[in-house]
N, C-alpha and C positions, 0 to 999 in steps of 0.2 A: 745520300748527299747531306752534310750537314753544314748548318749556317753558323755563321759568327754575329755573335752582336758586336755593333761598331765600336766598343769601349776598347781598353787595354787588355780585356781578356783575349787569352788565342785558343780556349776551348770550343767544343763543339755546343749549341744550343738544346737542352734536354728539355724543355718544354713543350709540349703537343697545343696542334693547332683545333681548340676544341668546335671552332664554329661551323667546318661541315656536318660536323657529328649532329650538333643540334639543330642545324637544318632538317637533314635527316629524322631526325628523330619528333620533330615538330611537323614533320610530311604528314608521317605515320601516326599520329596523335588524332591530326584532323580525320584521315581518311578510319583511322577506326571510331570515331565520334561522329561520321558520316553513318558508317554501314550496320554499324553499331543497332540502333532502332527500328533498320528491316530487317533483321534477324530475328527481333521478337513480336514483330506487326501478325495477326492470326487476319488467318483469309479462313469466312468462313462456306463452309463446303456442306452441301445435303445428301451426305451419303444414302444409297438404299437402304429400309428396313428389310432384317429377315424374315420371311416371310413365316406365318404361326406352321406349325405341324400341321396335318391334313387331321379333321377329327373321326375320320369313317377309316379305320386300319383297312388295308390290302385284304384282297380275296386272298384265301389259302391259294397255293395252286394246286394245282390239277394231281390227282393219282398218276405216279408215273407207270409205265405201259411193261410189264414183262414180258421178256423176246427171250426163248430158249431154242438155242439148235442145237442138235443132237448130231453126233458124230454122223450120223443115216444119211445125213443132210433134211429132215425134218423139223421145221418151224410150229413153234406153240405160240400164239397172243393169247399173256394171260391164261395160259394151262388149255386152252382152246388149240385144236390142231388146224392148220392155215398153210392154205396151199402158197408158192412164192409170185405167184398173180393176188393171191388175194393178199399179201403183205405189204404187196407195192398198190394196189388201190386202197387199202389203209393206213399207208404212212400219206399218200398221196392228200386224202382224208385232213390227216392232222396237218401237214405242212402247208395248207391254205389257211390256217388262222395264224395270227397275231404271235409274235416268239414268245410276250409274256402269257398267252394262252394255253401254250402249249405244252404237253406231258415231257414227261420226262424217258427217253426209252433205254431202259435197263438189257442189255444184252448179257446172256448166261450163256457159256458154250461150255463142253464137258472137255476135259482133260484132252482126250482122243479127237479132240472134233478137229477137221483138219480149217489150216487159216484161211485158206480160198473161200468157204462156206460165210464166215465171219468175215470179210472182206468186202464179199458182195453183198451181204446183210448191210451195213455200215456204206456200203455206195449206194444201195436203194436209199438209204435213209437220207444220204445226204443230197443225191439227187431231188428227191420229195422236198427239201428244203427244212426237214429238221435238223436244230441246233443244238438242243439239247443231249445228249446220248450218254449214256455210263455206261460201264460192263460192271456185274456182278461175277463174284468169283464165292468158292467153296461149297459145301455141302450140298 
């Protein structure tokens, strides 16, 4: 819609009405010369220190424990031959201390050993409540 000034002219009026603009823009002037000085106000805060490193290094751990079964179904601790009562009151043994206390138990079974045997080995242990277990493989 465009307006006429009331002279002899009959064109349309090209001049914009600049005074909401500068409202506007005088809003926005204030409100960032408001918020402007909490953006750079520092709140100060006491974070934790890190604590130093411990000066006493960790205990090695423990030897871990060699567990051989032979295809026979015959158990070695440690190249020692061990009946499977006396396997299970020796993991029984280790699975009452502490997990970082604890060995590490190395199971070796031979090529032919059937998986049942190495099965039940690995559910005595885990029963006992050791965490630790690897299997060694070759030579």
């Amino acid at each position: 819609m465009a307006f006429s000034s009331g002279g002899s002219g009959s064109g349309p009026m090209a001049d914009i009405n600049v005074t909401p603009l500068v409202d506007v823009m005088l809003v926005l002037l204030i409100i960032f010369m408001i918020t402007a000085p909490m953006l750079s106000h520092k709140i100060q805060i006491d974070l934790p220190q890190p604590a130093p490193p411990p000066l006493v290094p960790p205990p090695p751990p423990p030897e871990p424990i060699r567990l051989s079964v032979l295809p026979t179904g015959s158990l070695y601790w440690n190249d020692t031959p061990v009946t499977e009562e006396g396997l299970r009151a020796q993991l029984a043994v280790i699975g009452v201390k502490p997990v970082t206390e604890q060995p590490e138990l190395d199971i070796k079974a031979e090529k032919t050993t059937k998986y049942q045997l190495v099965a039940a080995v690995m559910a005595d242990a885990k029963n006992a409540g050791l965490t630790k277990i690897g299997f060694v493989s070759g030579q």
